[in-house]
C-alpha positions in Angstrom: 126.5 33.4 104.5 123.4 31.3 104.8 120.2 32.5 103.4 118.7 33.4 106.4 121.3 35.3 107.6 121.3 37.8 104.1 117.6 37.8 104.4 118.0 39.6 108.0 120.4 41.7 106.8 118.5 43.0 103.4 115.5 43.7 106.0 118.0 45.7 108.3 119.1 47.6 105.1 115.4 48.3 103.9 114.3 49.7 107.0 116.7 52.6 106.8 116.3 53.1 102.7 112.3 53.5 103.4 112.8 55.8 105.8 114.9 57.9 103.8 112.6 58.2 101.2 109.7 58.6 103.0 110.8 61.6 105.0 112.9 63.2 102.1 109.4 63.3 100.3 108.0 65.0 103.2 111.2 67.4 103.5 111.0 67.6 99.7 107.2 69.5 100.3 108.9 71.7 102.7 109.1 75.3 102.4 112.4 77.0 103.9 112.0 80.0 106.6 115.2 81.2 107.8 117.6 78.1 107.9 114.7 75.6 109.0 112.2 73.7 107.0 108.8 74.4 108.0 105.5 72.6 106.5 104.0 74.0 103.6 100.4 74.3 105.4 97.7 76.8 105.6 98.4 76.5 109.6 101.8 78.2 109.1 101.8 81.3 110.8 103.4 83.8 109.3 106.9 85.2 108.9 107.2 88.6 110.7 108.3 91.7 108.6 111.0 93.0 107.9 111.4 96.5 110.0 111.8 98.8 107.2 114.9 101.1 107.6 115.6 105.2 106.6 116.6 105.7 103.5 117.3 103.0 100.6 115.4 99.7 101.1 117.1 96.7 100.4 116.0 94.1 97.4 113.8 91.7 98.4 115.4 88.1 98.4 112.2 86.4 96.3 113.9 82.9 96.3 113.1 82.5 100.1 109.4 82.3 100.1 107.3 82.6 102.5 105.0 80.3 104.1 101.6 79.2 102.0 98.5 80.9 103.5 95.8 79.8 101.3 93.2 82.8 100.4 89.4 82.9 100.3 88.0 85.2 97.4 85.2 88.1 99.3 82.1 86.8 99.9 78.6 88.2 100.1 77.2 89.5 103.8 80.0 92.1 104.6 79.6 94.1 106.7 77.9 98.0 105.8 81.3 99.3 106.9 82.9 97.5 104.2 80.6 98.6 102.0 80.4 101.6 99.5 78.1 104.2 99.6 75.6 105.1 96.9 77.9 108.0 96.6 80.6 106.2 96.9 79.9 104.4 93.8 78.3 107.5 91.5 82.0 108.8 92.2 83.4 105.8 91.2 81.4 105.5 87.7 81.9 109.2 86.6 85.8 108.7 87.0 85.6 105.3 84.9 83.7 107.1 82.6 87.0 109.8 82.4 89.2 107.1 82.0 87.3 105.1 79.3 86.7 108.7 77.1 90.5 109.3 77.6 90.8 105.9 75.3 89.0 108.2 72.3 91.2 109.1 69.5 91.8 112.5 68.3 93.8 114.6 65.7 96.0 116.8 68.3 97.7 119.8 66.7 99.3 122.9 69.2 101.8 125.5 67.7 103.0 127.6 70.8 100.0 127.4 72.7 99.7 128.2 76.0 99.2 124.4 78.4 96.0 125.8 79.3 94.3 126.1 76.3 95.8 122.5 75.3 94.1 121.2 78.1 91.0 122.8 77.3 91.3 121.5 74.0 91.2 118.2 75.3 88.3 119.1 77.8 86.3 120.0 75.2 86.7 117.3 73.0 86.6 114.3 75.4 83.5 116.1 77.8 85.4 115.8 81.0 86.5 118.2 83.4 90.3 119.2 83.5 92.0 121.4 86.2 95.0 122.8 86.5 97.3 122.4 89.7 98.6 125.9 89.6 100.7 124.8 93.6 101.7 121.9 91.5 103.2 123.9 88.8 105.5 125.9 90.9 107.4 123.0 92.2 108.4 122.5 88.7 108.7 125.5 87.8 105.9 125.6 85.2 103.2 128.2 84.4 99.3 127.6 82.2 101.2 129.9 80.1 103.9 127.2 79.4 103.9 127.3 75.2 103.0 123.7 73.6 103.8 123.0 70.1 102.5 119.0 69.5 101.2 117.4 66.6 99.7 113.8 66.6 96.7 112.3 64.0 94.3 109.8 65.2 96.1 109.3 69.1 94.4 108.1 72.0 94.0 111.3 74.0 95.7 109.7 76.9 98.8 108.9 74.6 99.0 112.2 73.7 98.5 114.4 77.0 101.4 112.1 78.6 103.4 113.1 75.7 102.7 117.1 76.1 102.9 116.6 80.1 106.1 114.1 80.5 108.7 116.9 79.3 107.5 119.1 82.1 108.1 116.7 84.6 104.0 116.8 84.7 101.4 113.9 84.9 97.9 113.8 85.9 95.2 112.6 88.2 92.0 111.1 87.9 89.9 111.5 91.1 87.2 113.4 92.8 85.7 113.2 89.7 87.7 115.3 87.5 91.0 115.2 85.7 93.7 117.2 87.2 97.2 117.8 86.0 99.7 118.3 88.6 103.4 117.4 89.3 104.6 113.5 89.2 105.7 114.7 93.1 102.4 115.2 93.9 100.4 112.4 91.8 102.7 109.6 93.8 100.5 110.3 96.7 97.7 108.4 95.1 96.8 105.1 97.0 94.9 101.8 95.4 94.7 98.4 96.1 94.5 95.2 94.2 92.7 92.0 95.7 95.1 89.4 94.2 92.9 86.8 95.3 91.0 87.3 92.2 93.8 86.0 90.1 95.8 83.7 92.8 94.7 80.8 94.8 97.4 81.6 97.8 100.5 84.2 98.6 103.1 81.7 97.4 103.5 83.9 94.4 102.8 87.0 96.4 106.7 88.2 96.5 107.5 87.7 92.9 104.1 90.0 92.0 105.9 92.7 94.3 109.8 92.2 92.7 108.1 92.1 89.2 106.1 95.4 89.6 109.5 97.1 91.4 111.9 96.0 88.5 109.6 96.3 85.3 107.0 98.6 85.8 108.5 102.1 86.3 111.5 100.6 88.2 113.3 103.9 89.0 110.4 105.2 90.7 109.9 102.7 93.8 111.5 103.4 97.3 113.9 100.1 96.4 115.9 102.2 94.1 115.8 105.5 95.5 112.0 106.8 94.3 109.1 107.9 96.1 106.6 105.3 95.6 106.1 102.5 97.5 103.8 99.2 97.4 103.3 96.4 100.2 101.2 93.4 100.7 98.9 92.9 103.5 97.1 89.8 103.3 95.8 89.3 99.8 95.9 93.3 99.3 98.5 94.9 97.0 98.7 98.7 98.3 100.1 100.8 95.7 101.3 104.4 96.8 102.2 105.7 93.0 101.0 107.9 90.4 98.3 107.4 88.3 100.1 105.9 84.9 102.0 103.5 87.1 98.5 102.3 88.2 97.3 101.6 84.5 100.3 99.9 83.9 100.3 98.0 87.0 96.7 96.9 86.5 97.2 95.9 82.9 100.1 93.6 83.9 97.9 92.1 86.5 95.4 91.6 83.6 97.9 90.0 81.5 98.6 87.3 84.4 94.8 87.0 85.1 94.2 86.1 81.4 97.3 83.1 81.6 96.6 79.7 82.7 96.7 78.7 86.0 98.9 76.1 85.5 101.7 78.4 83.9 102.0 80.1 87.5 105.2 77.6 88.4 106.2 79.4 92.4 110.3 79.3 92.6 110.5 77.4 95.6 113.9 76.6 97.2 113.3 72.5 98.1 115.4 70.7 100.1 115.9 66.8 101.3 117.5 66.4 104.3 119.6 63.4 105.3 120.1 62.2 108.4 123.9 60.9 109.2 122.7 58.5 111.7 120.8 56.9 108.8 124.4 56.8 106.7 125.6 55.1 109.8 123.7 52.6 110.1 123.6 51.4 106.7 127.6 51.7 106.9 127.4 49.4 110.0 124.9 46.3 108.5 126.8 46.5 105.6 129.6 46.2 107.3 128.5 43.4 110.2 127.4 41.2 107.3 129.5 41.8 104.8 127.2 43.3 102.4 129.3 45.2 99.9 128.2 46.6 96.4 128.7 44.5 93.3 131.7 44.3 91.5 133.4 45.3 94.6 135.9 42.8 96.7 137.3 44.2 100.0 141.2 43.7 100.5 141.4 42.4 103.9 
């Protein structure tokens, strides 16, 4: 074979080999949606939901992700709409203040006392307003008169009214500016929301928030395995439908992944590079027209 000849047919065989790599690169940035391998670009439009069913949801699959929509944290010059009140944020002061004095610690000490005096006790001592969801009560089949006998030194008050309320199947509320206790039926009617777009750049890690919140954070209390709460996200908004310890917990765990660095966030993103069989052919068919065979290797015509 003359050297122009194996010239022409390297070339031939290059073409192909760039071509490969070049579009397996762009394949290789790829996201996958539903067999097919659609652009990872902020022009993506959407996946639809999944219609939710009666009953039992299914787990979510969180190794097919969804396509990257890239978020924009709030900005000023919102509309008054969107806006709180004056009210609206007095409200929302006094009940962080009830949270925040919940944190003080106190020697707790009850010998057979009735649940309202307990709760009193507490009232007294942290300044805040506690009532008593007698309607509540019923459903669990608990009275104010239900005897307490509790002893804790130096305990976060908060610690220790979960502890005198969790073996009555009880919890509590903060809202409307008091402290209620009522049942953990009732308290999962409580709705919040989380802007993750203070802690995430885009909703590539959107679904792995949701199955990490579902399987670690109270995980037999979500709709996914047979509980009553539910959460979903709707743009960069994480609605919570739970009581009110699962939202501490959930908003310390979002703390927790605010404080990491960014670049610890790794998405797990299914990648794929496709290769074309007509591309396989063709180098099949050079090599073979001009006899272009690997090293070491001698065809037995």
């Amino acid at each position: 074979m003359n050297a122009s000849v194996r010239f022409a047919s390297v070339f031939l065989l290059a073409i192909p080999c760039v071509l490969l790599g070049y579009f397996g690169l762009l394949t290789a940035n790829a996201t996958q949606q539903g067999g097919a391998l659609v652009p990872a670009t902020a022009s993506t439009p959407p996946s639809q939901p999944p219609v939710p069913s009666k009953g039992k949801e299914k787990k979510r699959d969180a190794t097919i992700p969804i396509p990257i929509v890239v978020w924009e944290a709030p900005k000023n010059g919102q509309p008054a709409w969107l806006q709180r009140s004056v009210e609206d944020e007095l409200s929302i002061k006094m009940e962080q203040a009830i949270r925040d004095r919940l944190n003080q610690r106190l020697d707790v000490s009850f010998t057979a006392q009735p649940l309202s005096a307990a709760m009193k006790f507490f009232s007294q001592e942290l300044k805040i307003p506690i009532l008593i969801d007698d309607k509540a009560l019923e459903e669990e089949n608990v009275t104010q008169d239900e005897p307490i006998t509790f002893k804790l030194d130096n305990a976060r008050a908060i610690n220790a009214i979960e502890l005198i309320l969790r073996p009555l199947q009880l919890t509590y509320i903060v809202g409307n500016e008091v402290m209620t206790i009522t049942s953990k039926k009732t308290a999962a009617n409580i709705t919040k929301h989380y802007d993750l777009s203070t802690i995430f750049p885009d909703n590539i890690l959107s679904g792995e928030i949701v199955e990490l919140i579902e399987e670690m954070v109270a995980s037999d209390e979500w709709q996914v395995s047979g509980g009553v709460s539910k959460l979903r996200m709707f743009g960069s908004i994480l609605v919570v439908n739970a009581p009110e310890e699962t939202h501490l917990a959930i908003a310390e765990l979002l703390r927790a992944i605010a404080n990491q660095p960014k670049s610890n966030m790794k998405p797990r993103i299914m990648r794929k590079i496709c290769i074309n069989p007509l591309w396989v052919a063709w180098v099949a068919w050079v090599a073979a027209r001009f006899r272009i065979m690997p090293l070491g290797f001698t065809p037995h015509l």
